[in-house]
C-alpha positions in Angstrom: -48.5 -71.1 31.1 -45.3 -73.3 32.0 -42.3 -71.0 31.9 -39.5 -72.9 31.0 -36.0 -71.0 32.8 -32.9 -72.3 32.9 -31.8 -72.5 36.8 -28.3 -73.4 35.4 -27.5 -70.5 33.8 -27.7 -68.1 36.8 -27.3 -69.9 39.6 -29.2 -68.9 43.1 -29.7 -65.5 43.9 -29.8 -63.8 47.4 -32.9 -62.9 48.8 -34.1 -59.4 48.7 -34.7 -57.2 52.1 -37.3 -54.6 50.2 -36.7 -51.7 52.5 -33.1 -52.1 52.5 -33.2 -52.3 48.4 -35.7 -49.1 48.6 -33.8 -47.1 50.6 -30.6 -47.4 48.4 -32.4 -46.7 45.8 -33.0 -43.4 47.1 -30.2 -42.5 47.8 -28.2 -43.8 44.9 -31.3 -42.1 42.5 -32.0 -38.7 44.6 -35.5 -37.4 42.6 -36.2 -40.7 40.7 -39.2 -41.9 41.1 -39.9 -45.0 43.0 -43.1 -46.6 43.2 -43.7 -49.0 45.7 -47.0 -49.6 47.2 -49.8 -51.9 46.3 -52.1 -49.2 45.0 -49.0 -47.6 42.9 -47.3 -50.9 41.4 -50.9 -52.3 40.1 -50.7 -50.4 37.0 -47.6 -52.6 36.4 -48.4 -55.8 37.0 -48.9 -56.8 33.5 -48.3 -55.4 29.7 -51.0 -55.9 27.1 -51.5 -59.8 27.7 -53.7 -59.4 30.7 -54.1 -63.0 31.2 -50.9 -62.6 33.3 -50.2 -60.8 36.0 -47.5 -60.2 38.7 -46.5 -57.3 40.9 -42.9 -56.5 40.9 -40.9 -55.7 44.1 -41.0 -51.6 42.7 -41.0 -49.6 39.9 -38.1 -46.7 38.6 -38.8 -44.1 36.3 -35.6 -42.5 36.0 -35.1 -39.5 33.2 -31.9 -39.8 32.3 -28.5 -42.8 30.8 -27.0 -42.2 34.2 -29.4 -43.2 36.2 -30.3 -45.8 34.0 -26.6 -46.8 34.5 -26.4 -46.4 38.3 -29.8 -48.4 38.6 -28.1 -51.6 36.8 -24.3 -51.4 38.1 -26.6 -51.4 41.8 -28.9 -54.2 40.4 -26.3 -56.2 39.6 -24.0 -55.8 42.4 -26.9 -57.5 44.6 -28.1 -59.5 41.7 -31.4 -58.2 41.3 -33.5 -59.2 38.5 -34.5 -56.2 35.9 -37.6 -56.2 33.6 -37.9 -53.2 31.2 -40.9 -51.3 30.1 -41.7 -49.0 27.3 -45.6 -48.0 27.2 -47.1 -51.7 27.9 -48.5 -52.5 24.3 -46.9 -55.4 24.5 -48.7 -58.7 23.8 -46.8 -61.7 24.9 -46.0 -60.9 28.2 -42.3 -60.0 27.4 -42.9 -56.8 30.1 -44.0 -58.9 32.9 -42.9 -57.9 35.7 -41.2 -60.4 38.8 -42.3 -60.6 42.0 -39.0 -60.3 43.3 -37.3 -57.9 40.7 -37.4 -53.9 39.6 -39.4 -53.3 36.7 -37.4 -50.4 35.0 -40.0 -48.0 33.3 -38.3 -45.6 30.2 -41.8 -43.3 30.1 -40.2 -40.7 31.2 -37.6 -40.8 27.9 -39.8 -39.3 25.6 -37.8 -36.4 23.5 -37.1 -36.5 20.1 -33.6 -35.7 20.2 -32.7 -34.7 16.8 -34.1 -34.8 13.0 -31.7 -34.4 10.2 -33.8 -33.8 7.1 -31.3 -34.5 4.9 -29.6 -37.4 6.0 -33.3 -38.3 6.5 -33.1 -39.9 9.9 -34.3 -39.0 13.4 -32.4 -39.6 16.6 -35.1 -40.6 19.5 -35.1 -41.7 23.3 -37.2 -44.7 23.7 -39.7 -43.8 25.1 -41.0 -41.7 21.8 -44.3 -43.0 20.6 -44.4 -44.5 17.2 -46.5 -42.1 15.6 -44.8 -39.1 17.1 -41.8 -39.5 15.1 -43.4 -39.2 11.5 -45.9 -36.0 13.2 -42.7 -34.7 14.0 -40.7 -35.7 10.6 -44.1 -34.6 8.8 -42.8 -30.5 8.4 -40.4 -32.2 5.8 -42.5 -33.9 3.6 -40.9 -37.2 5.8 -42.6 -39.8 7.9 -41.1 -43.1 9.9 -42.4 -46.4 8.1 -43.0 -48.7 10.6 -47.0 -48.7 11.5 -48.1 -51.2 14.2 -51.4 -51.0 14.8 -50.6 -49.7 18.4 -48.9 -46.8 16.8 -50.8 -44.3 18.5 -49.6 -45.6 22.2 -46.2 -48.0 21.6 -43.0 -46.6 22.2 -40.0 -46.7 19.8 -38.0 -49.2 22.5 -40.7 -51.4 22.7 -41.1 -51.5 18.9 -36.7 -52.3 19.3 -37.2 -55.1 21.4 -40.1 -56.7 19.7 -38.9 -55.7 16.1 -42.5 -54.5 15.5 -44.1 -54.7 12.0 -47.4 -53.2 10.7 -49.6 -53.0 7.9 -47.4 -51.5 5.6 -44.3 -53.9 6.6 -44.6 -55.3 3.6 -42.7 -53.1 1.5 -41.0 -51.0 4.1 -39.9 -53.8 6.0 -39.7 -54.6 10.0 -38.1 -52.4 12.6 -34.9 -54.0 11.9 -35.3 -52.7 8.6 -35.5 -49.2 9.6 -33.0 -48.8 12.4 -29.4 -47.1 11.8 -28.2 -47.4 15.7 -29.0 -47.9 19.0 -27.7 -46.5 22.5 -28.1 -49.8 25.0 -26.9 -50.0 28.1 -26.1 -53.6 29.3 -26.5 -55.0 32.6 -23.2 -54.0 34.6 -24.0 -50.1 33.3 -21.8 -49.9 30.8 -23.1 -48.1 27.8 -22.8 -49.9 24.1 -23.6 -48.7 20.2 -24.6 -50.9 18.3 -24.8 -50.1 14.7 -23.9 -46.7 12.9 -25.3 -43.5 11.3 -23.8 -44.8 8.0 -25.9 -48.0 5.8 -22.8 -50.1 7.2 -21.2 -50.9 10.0 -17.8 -52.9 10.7 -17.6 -56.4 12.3 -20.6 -58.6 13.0 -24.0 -56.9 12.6 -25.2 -56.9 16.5 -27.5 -54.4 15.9 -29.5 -56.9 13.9 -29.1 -59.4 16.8 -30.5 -57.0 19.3 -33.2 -55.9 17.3 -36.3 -58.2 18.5 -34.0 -60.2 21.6 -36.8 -58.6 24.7 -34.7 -57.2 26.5 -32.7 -59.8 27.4 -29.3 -58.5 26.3 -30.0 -54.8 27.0 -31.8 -51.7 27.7 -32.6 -49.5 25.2 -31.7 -45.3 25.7 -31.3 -44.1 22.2 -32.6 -44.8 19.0 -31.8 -43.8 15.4 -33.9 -44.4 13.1 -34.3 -44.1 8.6 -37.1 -41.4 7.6 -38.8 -42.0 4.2 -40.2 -39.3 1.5 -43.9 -39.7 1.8 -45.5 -41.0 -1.0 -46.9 -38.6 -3.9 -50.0 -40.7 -3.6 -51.0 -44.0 -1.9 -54.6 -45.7 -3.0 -56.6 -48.3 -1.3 -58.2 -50.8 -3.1 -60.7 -53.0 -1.2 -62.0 -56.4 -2.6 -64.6 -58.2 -1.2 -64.8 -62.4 -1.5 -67.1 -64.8 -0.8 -65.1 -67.5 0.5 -61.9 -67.0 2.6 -59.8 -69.6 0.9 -60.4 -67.5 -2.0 -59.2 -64.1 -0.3 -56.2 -66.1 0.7 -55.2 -67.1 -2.8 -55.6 -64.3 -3.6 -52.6 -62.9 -1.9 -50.2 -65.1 -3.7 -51.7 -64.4 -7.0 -50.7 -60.1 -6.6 -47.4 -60.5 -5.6 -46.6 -63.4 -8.2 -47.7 -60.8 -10.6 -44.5 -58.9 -9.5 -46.8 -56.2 -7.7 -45.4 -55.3 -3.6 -48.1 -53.1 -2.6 -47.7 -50.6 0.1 -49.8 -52.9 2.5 -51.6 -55.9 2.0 -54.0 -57.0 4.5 -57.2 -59.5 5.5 -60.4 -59.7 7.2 -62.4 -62.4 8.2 -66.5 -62.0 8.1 -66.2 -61.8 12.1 -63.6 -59.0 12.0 -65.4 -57.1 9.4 -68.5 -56.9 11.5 -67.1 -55.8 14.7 -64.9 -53.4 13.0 -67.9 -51.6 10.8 -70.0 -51.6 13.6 -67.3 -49.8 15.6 -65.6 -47.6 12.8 -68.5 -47.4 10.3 -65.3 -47.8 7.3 -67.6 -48.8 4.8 -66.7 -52.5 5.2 -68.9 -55.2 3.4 -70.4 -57.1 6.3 -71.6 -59.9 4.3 -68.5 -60.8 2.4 -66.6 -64.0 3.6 -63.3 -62.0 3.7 -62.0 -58.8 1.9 -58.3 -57.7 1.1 -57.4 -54.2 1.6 -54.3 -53.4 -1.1 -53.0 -50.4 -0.5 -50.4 -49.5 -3.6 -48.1 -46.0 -3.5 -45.8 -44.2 -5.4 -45.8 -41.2 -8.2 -49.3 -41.0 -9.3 -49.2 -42.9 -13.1 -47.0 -45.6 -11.5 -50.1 -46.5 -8.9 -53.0 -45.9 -11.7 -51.3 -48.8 -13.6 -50.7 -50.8 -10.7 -54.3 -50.7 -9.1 -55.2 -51.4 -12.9 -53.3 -54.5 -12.8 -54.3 -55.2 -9.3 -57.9 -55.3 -9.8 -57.6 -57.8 -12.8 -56.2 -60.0 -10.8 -58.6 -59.9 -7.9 -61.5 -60.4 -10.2 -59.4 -63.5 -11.8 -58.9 -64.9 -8.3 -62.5 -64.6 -7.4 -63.2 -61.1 -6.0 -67.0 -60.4 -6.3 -66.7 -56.9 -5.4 -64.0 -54.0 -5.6 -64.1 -50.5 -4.0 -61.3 -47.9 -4.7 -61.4 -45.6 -2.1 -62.8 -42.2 -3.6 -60.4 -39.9 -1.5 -58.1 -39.8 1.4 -60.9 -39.6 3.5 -62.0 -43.0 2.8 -58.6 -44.3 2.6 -57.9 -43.5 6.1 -61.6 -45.0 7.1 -60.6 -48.3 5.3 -57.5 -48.3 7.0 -59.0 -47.4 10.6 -61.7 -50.0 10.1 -58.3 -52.8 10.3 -56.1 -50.9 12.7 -59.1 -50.6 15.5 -60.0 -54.6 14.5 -58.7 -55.6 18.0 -60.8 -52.9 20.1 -63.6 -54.0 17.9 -63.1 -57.4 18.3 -63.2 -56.8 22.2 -66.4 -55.0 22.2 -68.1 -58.5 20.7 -66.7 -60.6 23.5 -65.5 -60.4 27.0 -62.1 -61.4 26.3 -59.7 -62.4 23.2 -56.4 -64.2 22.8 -54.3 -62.7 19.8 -52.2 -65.2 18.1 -48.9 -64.1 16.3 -48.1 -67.2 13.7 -46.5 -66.7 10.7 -46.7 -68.6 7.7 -45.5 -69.2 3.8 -48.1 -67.2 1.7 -48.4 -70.4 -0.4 -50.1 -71.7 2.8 -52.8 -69.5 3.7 -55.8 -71.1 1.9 -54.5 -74.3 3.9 -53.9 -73.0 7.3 -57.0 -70.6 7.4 -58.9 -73.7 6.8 -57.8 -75.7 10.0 -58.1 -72.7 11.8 -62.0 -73.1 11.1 -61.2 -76.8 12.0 -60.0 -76.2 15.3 -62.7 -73.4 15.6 -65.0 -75.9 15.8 -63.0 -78.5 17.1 -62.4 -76.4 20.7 -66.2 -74.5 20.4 -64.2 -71.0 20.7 -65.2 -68.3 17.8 -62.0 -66.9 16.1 -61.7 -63.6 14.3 -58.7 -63.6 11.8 -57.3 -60.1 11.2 -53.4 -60.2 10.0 -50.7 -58.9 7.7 -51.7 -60.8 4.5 -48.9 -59.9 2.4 -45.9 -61.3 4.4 -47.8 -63.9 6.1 -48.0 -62.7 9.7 -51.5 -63.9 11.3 -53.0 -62.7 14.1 -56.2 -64.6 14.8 -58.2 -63.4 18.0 -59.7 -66.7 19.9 -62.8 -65.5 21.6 -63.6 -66.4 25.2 -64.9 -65.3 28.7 -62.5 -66.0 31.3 -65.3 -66.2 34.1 -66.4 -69.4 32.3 -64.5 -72.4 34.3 -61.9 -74.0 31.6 -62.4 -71.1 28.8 -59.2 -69.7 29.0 -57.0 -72.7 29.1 -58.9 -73.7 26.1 -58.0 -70.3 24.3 -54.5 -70.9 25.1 -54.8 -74.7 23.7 -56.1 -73.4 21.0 -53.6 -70.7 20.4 -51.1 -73.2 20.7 -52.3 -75.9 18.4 -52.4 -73.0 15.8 -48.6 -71.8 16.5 -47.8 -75.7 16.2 -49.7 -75.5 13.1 -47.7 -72.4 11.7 -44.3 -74.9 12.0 -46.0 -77.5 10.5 -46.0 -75.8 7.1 -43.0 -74.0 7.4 -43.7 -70.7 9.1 -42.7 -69.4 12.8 -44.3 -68.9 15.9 -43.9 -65.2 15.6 -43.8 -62.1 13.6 -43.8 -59.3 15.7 -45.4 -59.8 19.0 -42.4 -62.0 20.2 -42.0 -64.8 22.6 -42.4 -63.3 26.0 -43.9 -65.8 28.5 -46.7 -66.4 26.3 -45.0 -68.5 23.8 -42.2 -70.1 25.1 -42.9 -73.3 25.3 -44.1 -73.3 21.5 -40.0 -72.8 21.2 -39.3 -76.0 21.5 -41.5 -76.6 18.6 -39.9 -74.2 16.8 -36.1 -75.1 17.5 -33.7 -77.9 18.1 -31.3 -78.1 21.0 -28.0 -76.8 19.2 -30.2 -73.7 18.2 -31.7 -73.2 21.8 -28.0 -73.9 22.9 -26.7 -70.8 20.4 -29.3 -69.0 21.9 -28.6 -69.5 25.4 -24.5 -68.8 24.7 -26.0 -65.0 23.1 -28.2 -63.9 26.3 -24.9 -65.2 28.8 -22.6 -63.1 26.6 -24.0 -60.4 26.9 -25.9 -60.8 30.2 -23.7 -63.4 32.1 -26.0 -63.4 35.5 -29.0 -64.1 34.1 -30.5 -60.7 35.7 -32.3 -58.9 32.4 -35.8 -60.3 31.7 -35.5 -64.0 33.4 -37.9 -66.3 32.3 -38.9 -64.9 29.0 -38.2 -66.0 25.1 -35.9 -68.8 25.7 -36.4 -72.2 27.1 -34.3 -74.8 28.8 -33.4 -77.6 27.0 -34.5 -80.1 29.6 -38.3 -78.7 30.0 -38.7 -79.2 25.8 -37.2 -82.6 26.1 -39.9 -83.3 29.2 -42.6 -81.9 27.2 -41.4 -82.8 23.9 -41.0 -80.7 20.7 -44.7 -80.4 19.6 -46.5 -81.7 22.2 -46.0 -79.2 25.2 -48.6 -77.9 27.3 -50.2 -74.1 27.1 -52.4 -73.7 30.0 -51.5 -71.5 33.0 -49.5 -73.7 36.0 -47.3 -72.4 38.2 -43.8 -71.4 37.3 -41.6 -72.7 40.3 -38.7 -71.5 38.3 -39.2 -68.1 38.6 -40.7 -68.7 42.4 -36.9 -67.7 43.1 -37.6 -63.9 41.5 
């Protein structure tokens, strides 16, 4: 893939003598961790995009905002590129590390800090797991909304800097949505707030700004987040269709009927048959699609609503409905779609997820030329994704040992971003831009936008030195490639040949 980096902006940087870096390092960070070899750095070398893969010059895993501090003010003074890390979910690359930078790892901040039932919020380092904080909010009836599918493993920083979603985004909204404050530190050390314990917060709202920029403005140390009551019952209804146009009308027809379920998500046939043959939830393997509707609340509320729900499902087509009998099956539906990427994996050697995002109107439309382009490019794709607002995630099926597969996957992958544009939608919804799709930017934006963006990551990173390369491209590689017709295959990157 062709990063697109804008040499302008930062300006050459001094080369780096390795053992005279490591050996300050030392010094300045007495019992940090430092990992430097080969053997030691490999488990670094890429986040959850595998397809690329770099080994950075080392690795810190300090413990504590002060070394987090002196690390940067050091970084800086010799203009040393630094690439964060929370626990490697990540699927666009956005962790990456650079050959000739520090990838600064924040494993090792991992306490809960503070939960204040009553204000219902919890204060968090970022290196929390996602699921941690609601087992730990759980003792007061409380839990944190937010549920990628990663939940089990991400960290609450990498969930920051990607402004993750989940299944039940829908109604509870993005991480953005359910952040108070954050504790960054920028890249000369100094230590910012961004946001506020209170709903509000004077002057402009950074903390929204920050929320899903990569860590390109900052690094992450604290995090407060909103807790919510858990519901007094949550019910899954699962409909099964026999065409996937259908399934996607579908969607539009529940929340036009003034319904916002709890989650609202889809299955293709292909993703319902790797997921029941590795969760055994009860899935309908010969059904085109099915919907899962989850719909929560006080308990006569959510009878009425599943009620409603299923009248419209059978209107729009729905040959079969399932409520799930008990909370036992609820969870099994619900594990059958958050393991669908594992599954998918165990049916083919590799996959490339997409992350488009598109009007709801659209989805009949766009799943459609997705089967097109299926066929048109001879790759299988599974389509798993976040019905309810939109937020695909098809998995193009390949073999990288096959000669040419994997630059078809990644042509493929970006003919379907392009196509996300196209009727109005983005590039994104909550993997980010990373290195994998930043060339689709300049599909996505115009020059004064990319412009605006570029002005943002040099205000608050002047040097250029926090995650170079990533999210934002220069304005003279979209104008080479041109704003929809831009290359997605892996070249080489002699911009970054520099890091």
């Amino acid at each position: 893939m062709n990063i697109l980096y804008d040499e302008a902006l930062d300006g050459p940087l001094p080369p780096v003598d390795k053992p005279r870096l490591l050996t300050a390092l030392r010094a300045l960070l007495p019992g940090v961790s430092i990992l430097h070899t080969a053997e030691d750095l490999r488990p670094y070398e890429c986040d959850g995009l595998s397809a690329y893969r770099t080994l950075p010059l080392a690795v810190v895993l300090p413990e504590t905002v002060e070394q987090v501090q002196a690390l940067l003010r050091h970084c800086h003074e010799l203009r040393v590129p630094v690439v964060a890390r929370g626990a490697g979910t990540g699927l666009s690359g956005g962790a990456l590390p650079l050959e000739k930078g520090i990838l600064l790892s924040l494993a090792r901040f991992r306490r809960i800090l503070d939960i204040d039932p009553k204000a219902c919020v919890a204060r968090v380092q970022p290196g929390v797991r996602n699921l941690a904080i609601s087992e730990a909010a759980a003792p007061f009836g409380l839990y944190y909304a937010p549920d990628p599918s990663s939940q089990i493993a991400c960290s609450i920083g990498g969930n920051v800097a990607e402004n993750a979603g989940g299944v039940h985004c829908l109604k509870y909204g993005l991480t953005v949505h359910n952040v108070l404050r954050v504790d960054i530190v920028t890249m000369d050390g100094e230590r910012l707030t961004l946001g506020s314990d209170a709903l509000d917060s004077p002057g402009l709202d950074l903390l929204a700004l920050f929320v899903g920029s990569e860590g390109l403005l900052g690094i992450v140390v604290e995090v407060t987040v909103k807790l919510l009551p858990k519901p007094e019952v949550a019910k899954v209804l699962m409909a099964s269709f026999d065409d996937v146009k259908k399934a996607g009308a579908a969607v539009g027809e529940i929340l036009a009927a003034g319904i916002v379920p709890g989650g609202l998500e889809m299955m293709d046939n292909l993703s319902i048959r790797a997921a029941e043959d590795f969760i055994h939830a009860g899935y309908p393997v010969d059904a085109a699609a099915i919907l899962l509707c989850e719909l929560d609340g006080v308990e006569s509320d959510v009878a009425a609503d599943c009620e409603r729900v299923r009248e419209v499902l059978l209107a729009a087509g729905a040959t079969e409905l399932s409520l799930a009998r008990d909370e036992d099956e609820r969870k099994r539906f619900w594990a059958g779609r958050k393991n669908a990427f594992p599954a998918v994996g165990r049916i083919s050697p590799d996959y490339y997820c997409m992350d488009g995002t598109i009007p709801k109107r659209a989805l009949p439309f766009v799943l459609e030329q997705i089967g097109a382009l299926s066929q048109q490019y001879g790759l299988r794709v599974a389509n798993v994704f976040h019905a309810g607002d939109g937020n695909m995630h098809p998995l193009i099926l390949f073999d990288a040992n096959t000669p040419g597969e994997l630059e078809r996957a990644e042509d493929l992958g970006g003919k379907i971003l392009e196509l996300c544009v196209e009727v109005g939608g983005s590039i994104t919804g909550e993997h980010g831009v990373g290195r994998e799709k930043i060339n689709q930017m300049c599909a996505q934006f115009g020059s004064d936008e990319l412009q605006l963006f570029h002005a943002i990551k040099r205000a608050f990173d002047p040097d250029g030195l926090l995650n170079p390369g990533k999210n934002i491209p220069t304005l003279a590689r979209c104008a080479e490639f041109g704003r929809l017709h831009v290359h997605h295959g892996a070249l080489p990157h002699p911009e970054l040949e520099r890091f």
